[in-house]
N, C-alpha and C positions, 0 to 999 in steps of 0.2 A: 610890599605885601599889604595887602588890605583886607581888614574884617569889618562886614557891613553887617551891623546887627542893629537891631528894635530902635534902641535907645539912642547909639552914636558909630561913627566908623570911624574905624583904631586905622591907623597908618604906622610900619615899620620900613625905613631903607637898611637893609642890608650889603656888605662887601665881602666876597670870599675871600683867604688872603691865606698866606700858606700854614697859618696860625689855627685856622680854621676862618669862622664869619664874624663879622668887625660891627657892630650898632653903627650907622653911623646918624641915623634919625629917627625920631619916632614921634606921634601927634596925635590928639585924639578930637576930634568935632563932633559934639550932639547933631541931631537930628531934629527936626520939628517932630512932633506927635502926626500919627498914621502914616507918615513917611515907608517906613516899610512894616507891616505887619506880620510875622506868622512865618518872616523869610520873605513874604512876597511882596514885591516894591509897589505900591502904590501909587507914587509919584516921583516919576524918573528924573522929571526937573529937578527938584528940589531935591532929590538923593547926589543926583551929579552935579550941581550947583556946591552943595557940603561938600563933597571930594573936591571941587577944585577950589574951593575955599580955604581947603586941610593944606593943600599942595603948597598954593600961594602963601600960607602962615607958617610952613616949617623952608619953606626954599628949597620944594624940592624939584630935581630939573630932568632926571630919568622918565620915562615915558613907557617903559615894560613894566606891568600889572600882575601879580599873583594874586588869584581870589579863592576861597573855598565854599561852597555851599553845603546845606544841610537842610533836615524839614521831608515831610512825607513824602517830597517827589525824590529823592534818594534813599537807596535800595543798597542795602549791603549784606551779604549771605556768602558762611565759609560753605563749600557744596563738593560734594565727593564725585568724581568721574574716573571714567577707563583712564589708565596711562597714557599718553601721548604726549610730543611734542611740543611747544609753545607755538610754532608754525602751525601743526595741524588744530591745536586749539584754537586761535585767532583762526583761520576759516571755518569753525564749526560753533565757534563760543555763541551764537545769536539763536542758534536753535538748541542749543543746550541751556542757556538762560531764558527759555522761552517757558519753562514750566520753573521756575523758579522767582518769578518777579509779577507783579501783578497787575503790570502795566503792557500795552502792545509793544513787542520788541522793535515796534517803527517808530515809536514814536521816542524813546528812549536812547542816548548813549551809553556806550556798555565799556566796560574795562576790567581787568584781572590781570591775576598774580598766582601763578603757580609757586604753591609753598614747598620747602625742601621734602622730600617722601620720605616715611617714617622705611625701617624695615618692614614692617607688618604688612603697611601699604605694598610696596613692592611685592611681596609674596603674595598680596592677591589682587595685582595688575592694577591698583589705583591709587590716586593722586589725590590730594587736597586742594582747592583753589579759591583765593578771596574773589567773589564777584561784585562789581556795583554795575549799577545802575541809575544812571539820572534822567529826569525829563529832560526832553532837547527845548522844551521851551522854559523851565528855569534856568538851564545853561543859558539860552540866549536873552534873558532876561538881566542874567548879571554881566555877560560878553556887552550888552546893548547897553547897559550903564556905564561900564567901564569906558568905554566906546565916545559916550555922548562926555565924559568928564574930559574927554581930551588922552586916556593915556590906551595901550595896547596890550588888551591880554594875554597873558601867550601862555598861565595857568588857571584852569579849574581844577582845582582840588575838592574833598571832604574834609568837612569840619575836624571829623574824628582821626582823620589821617594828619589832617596840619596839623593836630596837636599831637600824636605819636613824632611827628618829624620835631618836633622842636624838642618834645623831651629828649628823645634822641640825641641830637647837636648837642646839649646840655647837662647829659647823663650819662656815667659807666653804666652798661647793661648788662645783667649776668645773666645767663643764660633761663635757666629754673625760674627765678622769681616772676611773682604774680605783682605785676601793678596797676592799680586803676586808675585813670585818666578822667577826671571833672572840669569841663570846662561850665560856670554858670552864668548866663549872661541873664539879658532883663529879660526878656520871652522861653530863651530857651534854652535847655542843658543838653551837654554834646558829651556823654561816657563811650571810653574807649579802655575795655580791658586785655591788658598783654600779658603776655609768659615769653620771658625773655626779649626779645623784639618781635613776636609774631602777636597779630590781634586776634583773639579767639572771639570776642563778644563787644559789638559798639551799638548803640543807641541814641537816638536824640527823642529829646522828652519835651511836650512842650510845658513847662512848668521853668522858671525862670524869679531873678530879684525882685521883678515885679510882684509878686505874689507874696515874696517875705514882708516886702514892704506894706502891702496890703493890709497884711494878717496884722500887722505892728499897729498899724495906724488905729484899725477896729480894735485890737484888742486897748490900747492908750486911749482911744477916742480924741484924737487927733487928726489933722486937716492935712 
């Protein structure tokens, strides 16, 4: 697994095992400065040069890549529609997310999650469904990085979903309870709120450590 943010990209290898999933590495490498900005990579040498510098520094030898993205070119909306199938959904989801995202549905990849139906829904023929939305060209912005470091993507995920899945792996989850999800990194904050395992409300902010640190330094008058 990898997270490419502002500052440095975090590397985890993971092992499923009947126990559940096992650490078996984990490594962190800064970044040079504007390396990637805003989410958006700047300098793919030098971002894929760090990852195989990480690789080389912890011994790692696996070659399949999980990444997630995040940042104004992903698009996440819970959206109400008629009842139907998950088959007849996937043939119709691209013109049903077509008034709901504010990017050309060409240019964009699409995915969803039909969430369980309430009764209520049922009784008047509708469903709930998480939608996203990503640029096809910051997916292949981070596919092309991962790519150029030597190793092979085989996930794009959301920020705000990686980090539901880990609390998940890591947590009893009751059904009722409300939990907020903060991830802060140096650029940017990735909130993801749940009720039980379903996400009702995720955001990414651009506001980030960078900015605490900021304020500290003015307000100390420090360098």
């Amino acid at each position: 697994g990898l997270d490419i943010g502002t500052h440095s990209i975090k590397l985890v290898q993971v092992e499923e095992t009947k126990k559940g999933f096992q650490l078996l590495n984990f490594g962190i490498m800064p970044l040079p400065q504007e390396t990637i900005v805003d989410s958006t990579i700047m300098d793919v040498t030098e971002a894929a040069q760090s990852i195989r510098s990480l690789l080389e520094v912890e011994k790692i030898k696996s070659k399949d890549a999980v990444v997630s993205i995040a940042g104004h070119a992903v698009i996440v909306k819970k959206i109400k529609l008629p009842l139907m199938s998950e088959d007849q959904l996937a043939e119709s989801i691209s013109w049903e997310a077509e008034q709901y995202i504010p990017f050309d549905v060409d240019d964009v990849n699409i995915d969803f999650q039909i969430l369980e139906p309430k009764e209520e829904e049922l009784i008047s023929n509708q469903m709930e469904v998480i939608l996203v939305a990503a640029k096809k060209e910051k997916i292949n912005d981070y596919t092309g990085l991962i790519l150029e470091a030597g190793l092979n993507p085989v996930v794009v995920d959301v920020d705000g979903f990686a980090l539901q899945n880990a609390f998940e792996l890591n947590n009893t989850i009751e059904e009722n309870v409300v939990t907020a999800l903060v991830n802060i990194g140096a650029s940017l904050t990735n909130i993801n709120i749940l009720k039980g395992n379903i996400s009702h409300f995720t955001r990414d902010i651009s506001i980030g450590g960078n900015r605490y640190t900021e304020a500290i330094q003015k307000e100390l008058q420090v360098g």
